[in-house]
C-alpha positions as CSV (number, residue, x, y, z in Angstrom):
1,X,22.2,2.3,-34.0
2,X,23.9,5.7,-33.0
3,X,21.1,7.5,-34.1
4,X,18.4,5.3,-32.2
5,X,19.8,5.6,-29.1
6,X,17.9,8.6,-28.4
7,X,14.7,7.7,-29.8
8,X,15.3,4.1,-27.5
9,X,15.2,6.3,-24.4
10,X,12.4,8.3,-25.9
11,X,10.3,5.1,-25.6
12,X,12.1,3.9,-22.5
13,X,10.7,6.8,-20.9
14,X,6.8,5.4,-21.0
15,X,7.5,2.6,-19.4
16,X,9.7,4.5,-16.3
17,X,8.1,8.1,-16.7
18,X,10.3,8.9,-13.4
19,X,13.5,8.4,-15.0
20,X,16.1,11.0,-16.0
21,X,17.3,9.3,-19.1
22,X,20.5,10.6,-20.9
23,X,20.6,12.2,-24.4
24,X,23.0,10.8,-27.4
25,X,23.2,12.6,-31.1
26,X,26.0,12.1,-33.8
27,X,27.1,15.2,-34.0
28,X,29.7,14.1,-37.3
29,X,29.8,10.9,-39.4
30,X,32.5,9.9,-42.3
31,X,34.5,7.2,-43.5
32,X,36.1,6.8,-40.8
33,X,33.8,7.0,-37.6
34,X,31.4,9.3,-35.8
35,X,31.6,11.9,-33.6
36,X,29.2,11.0,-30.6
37,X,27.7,13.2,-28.0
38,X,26.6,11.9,-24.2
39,X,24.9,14.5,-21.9
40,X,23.0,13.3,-18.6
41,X,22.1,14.2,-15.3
42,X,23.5,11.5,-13.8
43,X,27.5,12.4,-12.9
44,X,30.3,9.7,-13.1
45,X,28.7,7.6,-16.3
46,X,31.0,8.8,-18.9
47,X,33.2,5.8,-18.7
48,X,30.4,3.5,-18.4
49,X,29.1,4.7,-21.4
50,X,32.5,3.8,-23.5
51,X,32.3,0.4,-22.0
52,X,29.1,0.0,-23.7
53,X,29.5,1.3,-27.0
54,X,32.5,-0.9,-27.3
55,X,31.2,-4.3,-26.1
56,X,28.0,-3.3,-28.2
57,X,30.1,-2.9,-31.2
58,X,31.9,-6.0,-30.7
59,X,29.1,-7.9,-29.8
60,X,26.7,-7.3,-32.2
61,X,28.6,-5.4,-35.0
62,X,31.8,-7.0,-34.9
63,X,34.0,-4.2,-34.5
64,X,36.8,-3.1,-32.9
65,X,35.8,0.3,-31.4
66,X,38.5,2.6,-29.4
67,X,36.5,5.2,-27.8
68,X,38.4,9.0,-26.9
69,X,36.5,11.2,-24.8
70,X,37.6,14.8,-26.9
71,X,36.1,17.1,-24.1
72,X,34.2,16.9,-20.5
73,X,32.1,19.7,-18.9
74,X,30.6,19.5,-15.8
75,X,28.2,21.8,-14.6
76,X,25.0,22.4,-12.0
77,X,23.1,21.4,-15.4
78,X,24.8,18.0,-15.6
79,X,27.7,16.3,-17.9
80,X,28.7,16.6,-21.1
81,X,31.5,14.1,-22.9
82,X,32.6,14.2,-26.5
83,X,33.9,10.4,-27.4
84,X,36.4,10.2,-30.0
85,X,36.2,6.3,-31.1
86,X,40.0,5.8,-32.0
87,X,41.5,3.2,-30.2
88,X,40.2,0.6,-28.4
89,X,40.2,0.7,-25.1
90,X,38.8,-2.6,-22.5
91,X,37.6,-2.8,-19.0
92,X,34.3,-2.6,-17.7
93,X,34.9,1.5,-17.3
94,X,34.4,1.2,-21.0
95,X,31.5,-0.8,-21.3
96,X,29.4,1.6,-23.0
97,X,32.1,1.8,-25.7
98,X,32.4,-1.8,-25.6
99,X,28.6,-2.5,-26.6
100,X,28.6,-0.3,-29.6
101,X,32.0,-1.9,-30.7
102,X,30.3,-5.4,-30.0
103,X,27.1,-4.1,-31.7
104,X,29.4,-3.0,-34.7
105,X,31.3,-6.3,-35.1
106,X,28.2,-8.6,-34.7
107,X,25.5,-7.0,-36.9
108,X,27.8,-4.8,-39.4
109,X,31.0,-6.4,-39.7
110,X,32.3,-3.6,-38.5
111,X,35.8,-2.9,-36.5
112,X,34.9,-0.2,-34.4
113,X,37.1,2.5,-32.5
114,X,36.1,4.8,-30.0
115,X,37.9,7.6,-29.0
116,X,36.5,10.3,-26.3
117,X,36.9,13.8,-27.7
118,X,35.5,15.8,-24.4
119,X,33.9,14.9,-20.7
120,X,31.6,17.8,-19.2
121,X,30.2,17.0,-15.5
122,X,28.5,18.8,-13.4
123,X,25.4,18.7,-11.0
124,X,23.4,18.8,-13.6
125,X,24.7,15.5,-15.3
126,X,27.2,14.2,-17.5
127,X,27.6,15.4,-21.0
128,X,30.3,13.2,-23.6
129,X,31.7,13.3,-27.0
130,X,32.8,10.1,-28.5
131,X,34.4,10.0,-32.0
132,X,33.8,6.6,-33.0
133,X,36.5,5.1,-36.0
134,X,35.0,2.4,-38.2
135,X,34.8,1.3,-41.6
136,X,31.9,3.7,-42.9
137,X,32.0,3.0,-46.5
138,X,28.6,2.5,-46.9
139,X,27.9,6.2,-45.5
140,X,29.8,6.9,-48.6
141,X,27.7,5.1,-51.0
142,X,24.6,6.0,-49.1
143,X,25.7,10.0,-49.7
144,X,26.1,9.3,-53.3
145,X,23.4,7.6,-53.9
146,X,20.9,10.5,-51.9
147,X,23.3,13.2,-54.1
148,X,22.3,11.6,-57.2
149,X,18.8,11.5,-56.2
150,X,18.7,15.1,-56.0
151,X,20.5,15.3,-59.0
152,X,18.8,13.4,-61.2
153,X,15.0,14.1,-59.9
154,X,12.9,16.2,-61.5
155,X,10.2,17.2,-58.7
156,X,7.5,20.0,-58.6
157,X,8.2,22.2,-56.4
158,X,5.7,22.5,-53.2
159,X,5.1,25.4,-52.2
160,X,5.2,26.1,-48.0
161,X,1.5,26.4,-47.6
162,X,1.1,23.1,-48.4
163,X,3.5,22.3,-45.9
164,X,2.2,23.9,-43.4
165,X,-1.0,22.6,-44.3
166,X,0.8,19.1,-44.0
167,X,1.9,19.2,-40.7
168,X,-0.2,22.5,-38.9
169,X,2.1,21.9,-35.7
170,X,5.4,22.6,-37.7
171,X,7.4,26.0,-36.6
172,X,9.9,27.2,-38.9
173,X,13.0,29.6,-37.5
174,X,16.1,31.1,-39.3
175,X,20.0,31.0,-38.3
176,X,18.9,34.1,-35.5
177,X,16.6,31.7,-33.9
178,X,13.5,33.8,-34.9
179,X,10.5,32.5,-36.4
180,X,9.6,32.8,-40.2
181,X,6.4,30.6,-40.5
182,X,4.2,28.1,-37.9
183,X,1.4,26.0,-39.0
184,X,-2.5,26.7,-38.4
185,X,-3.0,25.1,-35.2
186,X,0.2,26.5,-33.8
187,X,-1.1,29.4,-33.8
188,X,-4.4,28.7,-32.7
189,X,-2.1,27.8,-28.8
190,X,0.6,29.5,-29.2
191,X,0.5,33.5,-29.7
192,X,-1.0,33.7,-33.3
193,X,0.5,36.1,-35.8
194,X,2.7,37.1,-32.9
195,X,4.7,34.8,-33.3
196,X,6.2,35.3,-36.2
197,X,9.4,37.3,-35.7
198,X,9.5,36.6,-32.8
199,X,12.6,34.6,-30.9
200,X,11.9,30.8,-30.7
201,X,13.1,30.9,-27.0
202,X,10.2,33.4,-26.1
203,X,7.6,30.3,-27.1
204,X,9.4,27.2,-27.1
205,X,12.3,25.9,-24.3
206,X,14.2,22.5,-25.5
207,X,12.7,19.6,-23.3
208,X,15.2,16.9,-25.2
209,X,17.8,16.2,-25.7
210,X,20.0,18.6,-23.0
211,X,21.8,21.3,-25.3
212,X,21.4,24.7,-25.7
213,X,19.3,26.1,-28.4
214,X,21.5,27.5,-30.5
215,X,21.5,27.0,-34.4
216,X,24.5,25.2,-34.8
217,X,23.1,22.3,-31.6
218,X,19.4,22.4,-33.6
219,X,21.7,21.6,-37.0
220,X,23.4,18.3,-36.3
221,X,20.1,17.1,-34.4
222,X,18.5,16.7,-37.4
223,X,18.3,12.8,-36.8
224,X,17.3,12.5,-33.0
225,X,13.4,13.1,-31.9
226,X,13.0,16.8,-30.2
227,X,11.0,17.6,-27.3
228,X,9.7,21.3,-27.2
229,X,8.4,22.8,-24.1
230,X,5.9,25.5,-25.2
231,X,6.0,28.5,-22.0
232,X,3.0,30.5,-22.9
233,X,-0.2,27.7,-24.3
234,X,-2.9,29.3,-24.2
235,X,-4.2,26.0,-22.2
236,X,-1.6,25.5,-20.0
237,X,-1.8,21.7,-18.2
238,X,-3.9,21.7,-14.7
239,X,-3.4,19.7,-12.3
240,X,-5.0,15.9,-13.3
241,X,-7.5,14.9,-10.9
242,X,-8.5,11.8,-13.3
243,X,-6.4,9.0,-12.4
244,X,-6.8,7.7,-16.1
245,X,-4.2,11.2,-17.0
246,X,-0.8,10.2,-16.5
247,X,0.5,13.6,-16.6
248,X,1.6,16.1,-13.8
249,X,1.6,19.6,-14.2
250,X,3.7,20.6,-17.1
251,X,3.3,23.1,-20.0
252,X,2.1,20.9,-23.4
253,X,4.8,18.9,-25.4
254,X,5.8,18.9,-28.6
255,X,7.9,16.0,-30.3
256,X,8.9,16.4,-33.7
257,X,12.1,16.2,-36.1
258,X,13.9,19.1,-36.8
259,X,15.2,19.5,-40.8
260,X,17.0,21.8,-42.6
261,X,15.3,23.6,-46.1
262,X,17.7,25.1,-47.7
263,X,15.7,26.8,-50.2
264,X,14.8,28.6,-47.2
265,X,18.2,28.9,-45.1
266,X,15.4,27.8,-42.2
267,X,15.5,25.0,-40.4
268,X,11.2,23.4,-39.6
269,X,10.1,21.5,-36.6
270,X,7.9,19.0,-38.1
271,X,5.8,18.1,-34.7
272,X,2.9,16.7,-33.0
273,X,1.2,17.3,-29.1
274,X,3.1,15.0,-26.8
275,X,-0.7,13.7,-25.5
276,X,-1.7,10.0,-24.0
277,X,-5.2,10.2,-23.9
278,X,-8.3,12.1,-24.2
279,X,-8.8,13.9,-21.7
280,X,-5.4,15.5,-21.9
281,X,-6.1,16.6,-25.6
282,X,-9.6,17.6,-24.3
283,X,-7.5,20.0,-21.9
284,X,-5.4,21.8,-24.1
285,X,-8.4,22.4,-26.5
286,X,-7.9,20.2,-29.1
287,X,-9.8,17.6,-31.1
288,X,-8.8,14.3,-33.0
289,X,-10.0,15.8,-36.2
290,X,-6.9,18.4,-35.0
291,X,-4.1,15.8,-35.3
292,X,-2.1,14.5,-38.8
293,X,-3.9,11.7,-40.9
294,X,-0.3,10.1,-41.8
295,X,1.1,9.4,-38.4
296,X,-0.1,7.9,-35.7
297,X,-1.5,10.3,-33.2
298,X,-4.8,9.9,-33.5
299,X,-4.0,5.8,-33.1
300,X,-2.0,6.9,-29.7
301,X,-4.6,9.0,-28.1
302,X,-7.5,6.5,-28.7
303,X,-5.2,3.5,-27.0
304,X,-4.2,5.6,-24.5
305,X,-7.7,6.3,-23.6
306,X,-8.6,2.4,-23.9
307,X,-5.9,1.8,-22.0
308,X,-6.5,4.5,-19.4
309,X,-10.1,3.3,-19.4
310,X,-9.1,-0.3,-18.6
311,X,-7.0,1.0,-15.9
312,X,-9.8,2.6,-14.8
313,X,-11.8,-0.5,-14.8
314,X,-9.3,-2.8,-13.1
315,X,-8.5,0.2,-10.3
316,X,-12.2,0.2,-9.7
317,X,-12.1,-3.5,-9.0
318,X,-9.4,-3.4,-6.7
319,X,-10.9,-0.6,-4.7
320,X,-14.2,-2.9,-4.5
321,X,-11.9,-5.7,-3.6
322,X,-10.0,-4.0,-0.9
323,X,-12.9,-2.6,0.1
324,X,-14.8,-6.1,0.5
325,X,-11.3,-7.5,2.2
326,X,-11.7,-4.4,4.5
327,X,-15.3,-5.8,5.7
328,X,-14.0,-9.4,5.7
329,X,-11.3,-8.4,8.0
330,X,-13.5,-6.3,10.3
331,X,-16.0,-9.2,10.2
332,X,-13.6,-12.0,11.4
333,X,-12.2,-9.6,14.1
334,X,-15.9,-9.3,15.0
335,X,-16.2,-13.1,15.2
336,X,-12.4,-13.5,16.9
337,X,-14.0,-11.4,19.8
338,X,-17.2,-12.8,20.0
339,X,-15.2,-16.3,19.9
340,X,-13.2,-15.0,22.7
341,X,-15.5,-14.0,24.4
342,X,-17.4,-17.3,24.4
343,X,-13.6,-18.9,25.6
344,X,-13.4,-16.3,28.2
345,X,-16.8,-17.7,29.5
346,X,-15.9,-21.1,30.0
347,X,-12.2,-20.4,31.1
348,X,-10.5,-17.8,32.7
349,X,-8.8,-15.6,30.7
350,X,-5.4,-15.8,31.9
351,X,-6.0,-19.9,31.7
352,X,-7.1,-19.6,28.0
353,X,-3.8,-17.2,27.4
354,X,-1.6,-20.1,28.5
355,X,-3.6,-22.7,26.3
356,X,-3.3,-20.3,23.3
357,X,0.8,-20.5,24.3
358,X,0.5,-24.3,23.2
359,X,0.6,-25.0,27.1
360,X,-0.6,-28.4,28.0
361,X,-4.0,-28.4,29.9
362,X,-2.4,-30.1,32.8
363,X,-0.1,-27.1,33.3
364,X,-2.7,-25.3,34.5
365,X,-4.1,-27.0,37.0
366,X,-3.1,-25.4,40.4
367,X,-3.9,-25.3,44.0
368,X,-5.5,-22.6,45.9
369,X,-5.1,-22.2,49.8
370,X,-8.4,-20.2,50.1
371,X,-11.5,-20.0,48.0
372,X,-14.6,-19.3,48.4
373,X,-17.0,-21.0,46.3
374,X,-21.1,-19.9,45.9
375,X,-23.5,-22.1,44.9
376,X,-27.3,-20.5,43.7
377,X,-30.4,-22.4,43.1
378,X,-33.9,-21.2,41.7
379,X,-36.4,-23.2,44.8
380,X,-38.8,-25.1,43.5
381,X,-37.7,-25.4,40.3
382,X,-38.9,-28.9,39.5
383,X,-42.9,-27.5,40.6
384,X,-42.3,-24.6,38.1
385,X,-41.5,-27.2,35.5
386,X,-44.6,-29.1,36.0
387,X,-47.0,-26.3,35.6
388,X,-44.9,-24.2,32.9
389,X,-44.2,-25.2,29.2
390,X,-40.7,-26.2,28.6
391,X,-40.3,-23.2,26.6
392,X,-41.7,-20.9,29.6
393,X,-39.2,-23.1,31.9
394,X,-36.4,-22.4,29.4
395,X,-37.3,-18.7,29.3
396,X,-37.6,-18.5,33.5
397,X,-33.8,-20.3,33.7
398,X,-32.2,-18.2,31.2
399,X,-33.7,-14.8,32.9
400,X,-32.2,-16.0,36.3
401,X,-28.4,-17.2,34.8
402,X,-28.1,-13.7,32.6
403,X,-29.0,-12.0,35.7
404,X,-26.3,-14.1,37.8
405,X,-23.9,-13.4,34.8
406,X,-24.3,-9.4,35.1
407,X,-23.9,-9.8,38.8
408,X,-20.6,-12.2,38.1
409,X,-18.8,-8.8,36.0
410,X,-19.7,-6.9,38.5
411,X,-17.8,-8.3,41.2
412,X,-14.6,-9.9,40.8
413,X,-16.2,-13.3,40.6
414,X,-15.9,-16.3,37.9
415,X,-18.6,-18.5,36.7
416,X,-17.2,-21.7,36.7
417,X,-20.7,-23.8,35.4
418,X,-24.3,-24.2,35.5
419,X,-25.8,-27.5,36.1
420,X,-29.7,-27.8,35.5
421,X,-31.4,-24.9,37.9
422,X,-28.2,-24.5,39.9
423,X,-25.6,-21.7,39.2
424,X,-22.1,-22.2,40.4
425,X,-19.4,-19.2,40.8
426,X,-15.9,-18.8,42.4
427,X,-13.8,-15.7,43.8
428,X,-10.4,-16.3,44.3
429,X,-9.5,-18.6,41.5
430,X,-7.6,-18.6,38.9
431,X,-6.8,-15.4,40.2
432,X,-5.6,-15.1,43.7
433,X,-7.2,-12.1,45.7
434,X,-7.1,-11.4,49.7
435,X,-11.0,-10.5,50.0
436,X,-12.2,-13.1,47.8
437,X,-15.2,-13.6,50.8
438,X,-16.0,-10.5,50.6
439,X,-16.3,-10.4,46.2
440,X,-18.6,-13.5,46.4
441,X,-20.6,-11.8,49.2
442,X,-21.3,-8.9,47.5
443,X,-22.6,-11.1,44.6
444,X,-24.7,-13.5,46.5
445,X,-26.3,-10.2,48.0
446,X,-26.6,-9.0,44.7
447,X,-28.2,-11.7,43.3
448,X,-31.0,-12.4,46.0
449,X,-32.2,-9.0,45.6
450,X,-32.2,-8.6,41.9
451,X,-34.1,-11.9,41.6
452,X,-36.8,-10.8,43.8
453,X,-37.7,-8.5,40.7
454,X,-38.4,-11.7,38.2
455,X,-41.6,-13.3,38.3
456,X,-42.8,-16.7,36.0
457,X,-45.2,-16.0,33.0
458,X,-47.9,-16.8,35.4
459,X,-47.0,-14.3,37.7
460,X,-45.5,-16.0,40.7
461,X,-42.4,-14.6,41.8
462,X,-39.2,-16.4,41.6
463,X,-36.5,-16.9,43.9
464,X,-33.4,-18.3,44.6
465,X,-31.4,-20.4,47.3
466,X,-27.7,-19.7,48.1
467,X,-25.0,-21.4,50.1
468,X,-20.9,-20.1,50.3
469,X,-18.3,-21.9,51.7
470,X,-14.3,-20.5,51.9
471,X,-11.6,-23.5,52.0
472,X,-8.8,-24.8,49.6
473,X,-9.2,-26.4,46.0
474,X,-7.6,-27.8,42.9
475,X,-8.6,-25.9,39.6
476,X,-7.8,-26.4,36.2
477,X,-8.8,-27.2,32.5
478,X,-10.0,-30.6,32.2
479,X,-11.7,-32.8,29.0
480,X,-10.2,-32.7,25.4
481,X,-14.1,-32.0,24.1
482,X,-15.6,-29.0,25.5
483,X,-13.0,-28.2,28.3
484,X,-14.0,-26.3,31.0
485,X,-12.8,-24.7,34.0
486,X,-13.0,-27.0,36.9
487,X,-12.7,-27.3,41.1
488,X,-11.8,-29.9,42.8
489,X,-12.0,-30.3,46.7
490,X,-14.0,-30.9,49.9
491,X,-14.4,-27.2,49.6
492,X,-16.8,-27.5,46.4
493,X,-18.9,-30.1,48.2
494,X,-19.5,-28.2,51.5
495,X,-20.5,-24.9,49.5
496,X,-23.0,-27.6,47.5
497,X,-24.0,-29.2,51.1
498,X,-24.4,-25.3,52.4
499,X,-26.6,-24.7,49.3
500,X,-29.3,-27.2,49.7
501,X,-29.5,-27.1,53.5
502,X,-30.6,-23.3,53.2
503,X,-33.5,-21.2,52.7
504,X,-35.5,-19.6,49.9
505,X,-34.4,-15.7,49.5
506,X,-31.3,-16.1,51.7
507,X,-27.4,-16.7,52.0
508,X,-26.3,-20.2,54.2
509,X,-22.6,-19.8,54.7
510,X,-20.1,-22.0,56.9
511,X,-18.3,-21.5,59.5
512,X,-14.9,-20.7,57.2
513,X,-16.6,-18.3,55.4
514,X,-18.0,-16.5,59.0
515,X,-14.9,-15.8,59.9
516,X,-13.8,-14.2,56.4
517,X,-16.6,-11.8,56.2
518,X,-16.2,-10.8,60.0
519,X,-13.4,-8.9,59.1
520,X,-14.6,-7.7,56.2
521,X,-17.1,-5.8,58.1
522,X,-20.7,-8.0,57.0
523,X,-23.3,-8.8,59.5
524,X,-24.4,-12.3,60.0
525,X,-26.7,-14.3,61.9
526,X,-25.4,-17.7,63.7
527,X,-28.0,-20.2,62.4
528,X,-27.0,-22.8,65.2
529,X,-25.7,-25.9,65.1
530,X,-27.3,-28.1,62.4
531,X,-26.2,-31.6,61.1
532,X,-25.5,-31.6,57.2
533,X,-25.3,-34.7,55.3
534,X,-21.8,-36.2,54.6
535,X,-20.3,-33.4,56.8
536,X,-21.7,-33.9,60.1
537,X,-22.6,-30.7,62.9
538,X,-22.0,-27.8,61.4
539,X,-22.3,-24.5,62.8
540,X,-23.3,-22.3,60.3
541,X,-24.7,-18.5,59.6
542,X,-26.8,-16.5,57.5
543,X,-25.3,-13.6,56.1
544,X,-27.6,-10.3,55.8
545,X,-25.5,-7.6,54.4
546,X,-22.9,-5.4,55.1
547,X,-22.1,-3.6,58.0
548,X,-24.1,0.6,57.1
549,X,-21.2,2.2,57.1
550,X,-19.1,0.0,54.4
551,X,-21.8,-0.7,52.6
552,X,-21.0,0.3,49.0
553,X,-24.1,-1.7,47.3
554,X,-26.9,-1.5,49.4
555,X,-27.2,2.1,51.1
């Protein structure tokens, strides 16, 4: 378990390639423990770390570990503890110590003591030294048993080139840390014949674990995975552009074991490329005839690239769907405006607002002291009726009412309906304004003179009938189905009575509304005193324009 902490985090590290993980190696074993050592860039673990190996040992080894931290350095490279596993120590401080005396008990039937020899911490990390005592006989039969082996088996010698041939990656050094042999495609990206005799460190920097790279450090890591960093390959990484490579910039990887030949007083890396996929062995100019039979790199590469590929694939389709949720959005904010837009038509906007605010309809009804209210008829509507189509009659209505409803943004005015040939509007309401005359004059003006431009398909020119009146009303949102905007009041029938009492091309206002536009500098034309159905004499006006010099429409 000791010595597959290492290689755990090793794996760890595919699924969190962020993470910082910490390094463990047994630097000692013997009958009566193990010398551990912790290193990490994380300060301020070291005790956590005892707490685990002891509940591990206790849980699942069933032995009681005492952890001793020998030595602690701390440095701007990190921490570094040395755990001597004599007595045991509890607390959650010690959990670390407590999982490998846990681990011990439950799946050896070990008792377990931790002791930590030494703590090193720094900014770097954490680096610890535990010196675990347990009952290690079997490391005693297990060293007999591999001494008698040697002992008693007659092998043929190999001779290096074989080797070499074996694993091409491998780089063997001696105790000076200088290179004695590397393998065919090590030199191929790394410096050919140059490299041997030359110092490992010129080449090679140690990626993992943390320690320095000294003989005596590559020596008791014998049974931990290695990472080498190689300084000067001939194809150093570029930056990945693919989003299948899940490499950043780096130098290439090498992960290997390191072991000691005696015959040779050397110690050999026995490595492969660190690579995921493809493309990255495409970029450091290798091919898959390149990597060992016997392990599985070739096996590694290929899934990575499957994998990578699927990613690709299901990437891809979330870019198309994000991209199709993109339009959708845009689309329903298309149809949200046109939808408001339509409200906004019906009912004024600040009367829709109030709706949307889960305001009954009744609370919007309000009075108004002063209104003016425009009514507009196309003359002789019912005569263009008879001698059109009712397609050409259609067409000749909606020409007039999209002209009106130009003139109706133009000028501070609200359409409230339109009931057969007859176009109603309203200034003043819902939102109060002083020169609401003067807002529905403009209009009316407006529309007699743009309607003098529209002509029947037949040719006869059309023309339109309009009558204003100013007064008080009640207005509000009426109907559950297909409310609408209404007025209420005297004031909407005089306007109606002012309406159909006028003339063909021109504008029949009351008295009220007079009065209004007087001092709003138009020019009218008393029309007498006439008698108007329902509302007896009336003396009412025709209004022809503005005064010359306010006139801000027709110059």
């Amino acid at each position: 378990f000791l010595n597959g902490i290492d290689n755990l985090h090793h794996q760890i590290r595919f699924s969190y390639p962020k993470m910082q993980s910490p390094s463990f190696y047994v630097e000692s074993e013997d009958v009566g423990g193990a010398r551990l050592h912790y290193r990490s860039k994380r300060p301020g673990f070291g005790w956590y770390v005892v707490g685990q190996l002891v509940q591990i040992a206790r849980q699942f080894y069933g032995l009681d570990l005492s952890v001793t931290i020998l030595s602690k350095e701390e440095n701007v490279g990190g921490t570094h503890l040395i755990y001597d596993l004599r007595t045991k120590r509890p607390g959650f401080g010690w959990y670390v110590v407590g999982q490998l005396v846990q681990i011990a008990r439950q799946f050896y039937g070990l008792d377990l003591s931790v002791t930590i020899l030494s703590k090193e911490e720094n900014d770097g990390g954490t680096h610890l030294i535990y010196d675990l005592r347990f009952d290690n006989s079997p490391f005693q039969a297990a060293q007999a048993a591999r001494r008698n082996l040697i002992e008693h088996t007659d092998l043929t010698p190999v001779s290096c080139v074989y080797l070499f041939r074996l694993f091409p990656f491998s780089i063997a050094f001696d105790q000076t840390l200088h290179i004695v042999e590397v393998g065919e495609k090590s030199r191929e990206l790394f410096g050919g014949e140059e490299m041997v005799g030359s110092p490992v460190e010129d080449f090679f920097l140690m990626h993992r674990p943390r320690v320095d790279f000294t003989w005596d450090s590559i020596y008791i890591l014998q049974k931990v995975v290695v990472e080498l960093e190689c300084l000067n390959s001939k194809f150093t990484k570029a930056p990945q552009t693919d989003r299948r490579s899940s490499c950043s910039t780096r130098n290439l990887l090498l992960k290997g074991q390191m072991r000691l030949i005696e015959e040779w007083d050397a110690i050999i890396y026995l490595c492969v490329p660190l690579l995921s996929n493809l493309q990255e062995m495409q970029e450091v100019g290798l091919y898959l005839t390149d990597l060992c039979l016997h392990d599985s790199s070739r096996e590694i590469v290929l899934a990575g690239w499957q994998h990578g590929a699927r990613l690709e694939i299901s990437y891809e389709k979330q870019e198309e769907r994000s991209r199709r949720l993109e339009q959708n959005l845009k689309q329903a904010d298309e149809w949200k405006q046109k939808g408001d837009d339509m409200l906004y038509s019906m009912i004024p906007k600040a009367v829709a607002l109030r709706l949307r605010s889960r305001n009954d309809a009744i609370e919007t009804c309000e009075s108004f002291d002063a209104v003016t209210v425009l009514f507009g008829e196309i003359v002789r509507f019912s005569e263009l009726c008879a001698r059109l189509t009712a397609m050409e009659a259609v067409t000749c209505v909606n020409d007039v009412f999209s002209l009106f409803d130009n003139v109706t943004d133009a000028h501070n005015v609200f359409k409230v309906e339109t009931v057969g040939q007859v176009y109603m509007l309203v200034s003043g309401a819902p939102e109060r304004r002083p020169d609401h005359a003067k807002c529905a004059a403009n209009a009316a003006l407006d529309m007699v003179a743009k309607v003098d431009s529209l002509t029947t398909s037949d040719g006869e020119k059309l023309r339109v009938r309009i009558g204003m009146h100013t007064g008080p009303v009640a207005a509000g949102v009426v109907g559950l189905k297909m409310p609408r905007y209404c007025l209420f009041g005297d004031t909407v029938n005089t306007a109606a009575r002012m309406q159909s009492h006028g003339e063909a091309g021109k504008i029949h206002i009351s008295n009220s509304c007079n009065n209004h536009l007087q001092s709003d500098g138009f020019i009218t034309e008393p029309r007498g005193s006439m008698k108007i159905k329902g509302k007896g004499e009336m003396n009412t006006f025709w209004l022809l324009g503005p005064k010359p010099e306010e006139d801000e429409f027709y110059s």
